[in-house]
N, C-alpha and C positions, 0 to 999 in steps of 0.2 A: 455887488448886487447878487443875490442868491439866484440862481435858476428855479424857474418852476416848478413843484414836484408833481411828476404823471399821477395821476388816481391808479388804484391797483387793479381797476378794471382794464387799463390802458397797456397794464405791464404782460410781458411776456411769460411770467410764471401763470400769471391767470388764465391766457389763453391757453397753454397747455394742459390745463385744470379741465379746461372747458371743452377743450379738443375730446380729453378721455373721458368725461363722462359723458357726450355727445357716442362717441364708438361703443361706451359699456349698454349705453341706451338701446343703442340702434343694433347691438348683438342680441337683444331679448325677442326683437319680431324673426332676426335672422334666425336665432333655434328654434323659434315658433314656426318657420317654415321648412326647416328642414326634418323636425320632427314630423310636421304632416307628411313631408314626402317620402320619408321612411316606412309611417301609418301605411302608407297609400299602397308601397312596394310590398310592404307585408300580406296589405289584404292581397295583390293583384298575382302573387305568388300562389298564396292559398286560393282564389278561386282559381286558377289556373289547373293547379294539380287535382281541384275537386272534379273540373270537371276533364279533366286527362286521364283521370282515374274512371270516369262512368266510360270515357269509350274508350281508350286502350294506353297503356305507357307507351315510351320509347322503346321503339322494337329492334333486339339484336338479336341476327339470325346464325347459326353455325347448322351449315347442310352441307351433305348428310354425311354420314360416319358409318362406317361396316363395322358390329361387334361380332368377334369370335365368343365364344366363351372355353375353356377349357382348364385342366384338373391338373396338377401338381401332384406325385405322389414322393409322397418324404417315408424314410425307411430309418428309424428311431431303432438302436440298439441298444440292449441290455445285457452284459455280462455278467453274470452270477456263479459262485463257484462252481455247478454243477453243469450250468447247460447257461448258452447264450442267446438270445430271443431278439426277436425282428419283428417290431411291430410297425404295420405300412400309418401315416398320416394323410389327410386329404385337402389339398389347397384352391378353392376355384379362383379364377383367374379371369380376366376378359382382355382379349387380344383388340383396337382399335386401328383399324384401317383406315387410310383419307385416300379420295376419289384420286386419280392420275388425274382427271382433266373433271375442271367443274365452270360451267358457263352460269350464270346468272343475268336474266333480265328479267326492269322491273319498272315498274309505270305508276307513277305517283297519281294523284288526283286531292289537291288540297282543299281544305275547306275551313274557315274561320267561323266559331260558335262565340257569343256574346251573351255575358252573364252581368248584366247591368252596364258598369263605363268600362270593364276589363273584356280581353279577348285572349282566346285562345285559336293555335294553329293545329289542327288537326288534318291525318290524312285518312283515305283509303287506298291500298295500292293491289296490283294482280304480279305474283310475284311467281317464275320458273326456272326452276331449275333443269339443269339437264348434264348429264357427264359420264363416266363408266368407273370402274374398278377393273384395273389389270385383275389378270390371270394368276393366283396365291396358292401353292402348293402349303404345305405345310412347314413353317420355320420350323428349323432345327432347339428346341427346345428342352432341355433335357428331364426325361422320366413325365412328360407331357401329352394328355390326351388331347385332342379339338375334337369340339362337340358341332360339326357345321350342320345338324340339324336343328340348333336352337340359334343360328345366326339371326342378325337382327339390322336394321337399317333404321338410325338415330338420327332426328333432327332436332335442332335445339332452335325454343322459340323462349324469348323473354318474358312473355307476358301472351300464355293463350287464350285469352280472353279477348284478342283483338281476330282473334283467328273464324271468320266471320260465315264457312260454311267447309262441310268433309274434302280437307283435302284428296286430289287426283293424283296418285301414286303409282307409277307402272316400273316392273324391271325387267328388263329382255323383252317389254312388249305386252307383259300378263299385270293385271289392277290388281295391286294388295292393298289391305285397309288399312289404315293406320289408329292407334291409341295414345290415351294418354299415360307416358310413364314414367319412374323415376329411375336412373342409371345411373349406378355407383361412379363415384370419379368424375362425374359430369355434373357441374354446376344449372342452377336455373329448370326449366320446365322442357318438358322434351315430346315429341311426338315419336311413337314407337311404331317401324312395321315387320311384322313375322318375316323371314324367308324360309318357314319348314316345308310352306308347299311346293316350293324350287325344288325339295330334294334332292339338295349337292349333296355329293359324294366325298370322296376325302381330302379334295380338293377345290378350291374357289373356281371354275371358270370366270372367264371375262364377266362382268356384268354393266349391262348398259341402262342408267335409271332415267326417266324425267318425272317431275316432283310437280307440281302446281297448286294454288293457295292464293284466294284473298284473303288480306290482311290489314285489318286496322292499326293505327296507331299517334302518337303525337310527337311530338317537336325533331322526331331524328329517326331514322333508320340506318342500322349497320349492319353489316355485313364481317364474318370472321374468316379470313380467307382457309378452309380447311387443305382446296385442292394442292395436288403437286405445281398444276397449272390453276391459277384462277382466275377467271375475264369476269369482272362487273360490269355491266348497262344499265343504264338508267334514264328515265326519260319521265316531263313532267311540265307541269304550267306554272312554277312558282316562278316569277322574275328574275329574282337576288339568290340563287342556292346558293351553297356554300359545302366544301366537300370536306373529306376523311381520309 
C-alpha cells in the first residue's frame, strides 16, 4: 500500500520559499526606516551646525605667544675678472617665544537652543589667563638683528566671532589693546597686542601677563598647551563632561 503523498504546501522546500520571501518582505519597511533615520540625522546635523554657526564654532585657544621679529642679512658674492662684489640680502624672520608658566582658568555656562525637534549645545564661558615669560637676552643667531620694538603678544582664537566683548589684557601691570590679526606661520584667527609702548631695550626683561575674555562657543572647548608649564581649570554645570 502506497504512503500518502504530503501536498507541496506541507513540504519543507516550501517553507523555506516562504520563510524568504516573508524576510525579503519584511526588509522593505526595515530600509524604509532606516532611510528615515538617516533623513533625520542628516537634517539634525545641518540644523545643528546652522545654528553653531549663528553663535560661535568649537573654540580652540592657543595663549599667548611672544613674537620677536628680526632681519637676516645674507652677503651674495660675485667675482668678475676685475673686481669682486658683495652685495648684502635681506631676510625677516620672527623669533616665537612660549610663556615659562601659563595658568588657565575657565568657567563654562551651558545652554541648549531648540530649532524645531533638534537641539543644540551651546556655551558661554569667562576665560583667564595668567603667566610670565622669563627674562630673553638675545640668542645667538648669526648676522641677526631683533627688532624688540615691534615685539608682539599673539593669541590664537578659532573662531572670533564668539569673542563676545574687548578683551582685558595687562603686561607688567600696564592695559594694552588688542587687534585682529594675521601671523605668518600661525594657523586660524589670532588676536594681536603691541608691546612698543613697553619700550624694551635689547633685551626681553621678565614679563608678567594676565589676559581675560568672554567667549562663546558650541560643542567643545580646547585648550593648546603652549606653556613650558601649563595648569588648566575648569569649572561648569554640565552633569556628563567629558575631557581632552
Amino acid at each position: 500500500m502506497e504512503a500518502p503523498r504530503k501536498k507541496f504546501t506541507q513540504s519543507l522546500s516550501f517553507k523555506g520559499i516562504a520563510i524568504a520571501v516573508l524576510t525579503l518582505v519584511l526588509l522593505i519597511p526595515n530600509a524604509m526606516i532606516m532611510g528615515l533615520i538617516s533623513e533625520r540625522k542628516g537634517y539634525s546635523r545641518a540644523t545643528i551646525d546652522k545654528i553653531n554657526e549663528k553663535w560661535s564654532l568649537a573654540q580652540t585657544l592657543s595663549a599667548p605667544l611672544l613674537l620677536v621679529p628680526y632681519t637676516i642679512t645674507k652677503i651674495d658674492t660675485t667675482i668678475s675678472r676685475t673686481d669682486t662684489l658683495f652685495k648684502p640680502s635681506y631676510e625677516e624672520r620672527t623669533l616665537f617665544i612660549t610663556p615659562k608658566e601659563l595658568k588657565i582658568n575657565a568657567s563654562l555656562t551651558p545652554e541648549e537652543r531648540y530649532y524645531g525637534i533638534y537641539k543644540a549645545i551651546l556655551y558661554k564661558s569667562d576665560i583667564h589667563f595668567e603667566g610670565y615669560f622669563s627674562g630673553y637676552s638675545e640668542p645667538e643667531i648669526k648676522n641677526a638683528k631683533f627688532h624688540f620694538d615691534r615685539a608682539q603678544i599673539v593669541i590664537g582664537i578659532s573662531d572670533l566671532k564668539g569673542v563676545t566683548q574687548n578683551p582685558d589684557f595687562k603686561i607688567n601691570g600696564n592695559a594694552l589693546e588688542t587687534a585682529v590679526g594675521a601671523i605668518k606661520n600661525m594657523p586660524g584667527q589670532t588676536l594681536v597686542a603691541s608691546l612698543r609702548s613697553m619700550n624694551l631695550a635689547g633685551s626681553l626683561q621678565p614679563l608678567h601677563f594676565e589676559f581675560a575674555m568672554k567667549l562663546n562657543g558650541s560643542s567643545s572647548l580646547n585648550f593648546i598647551p603652549v606653556g613650558q608649564h601649563t595648569a588648566v581649570t575648569l569649572n561648569g554645570q554640565w552633569p556628563s563632561p567629558s575631557f581632552i
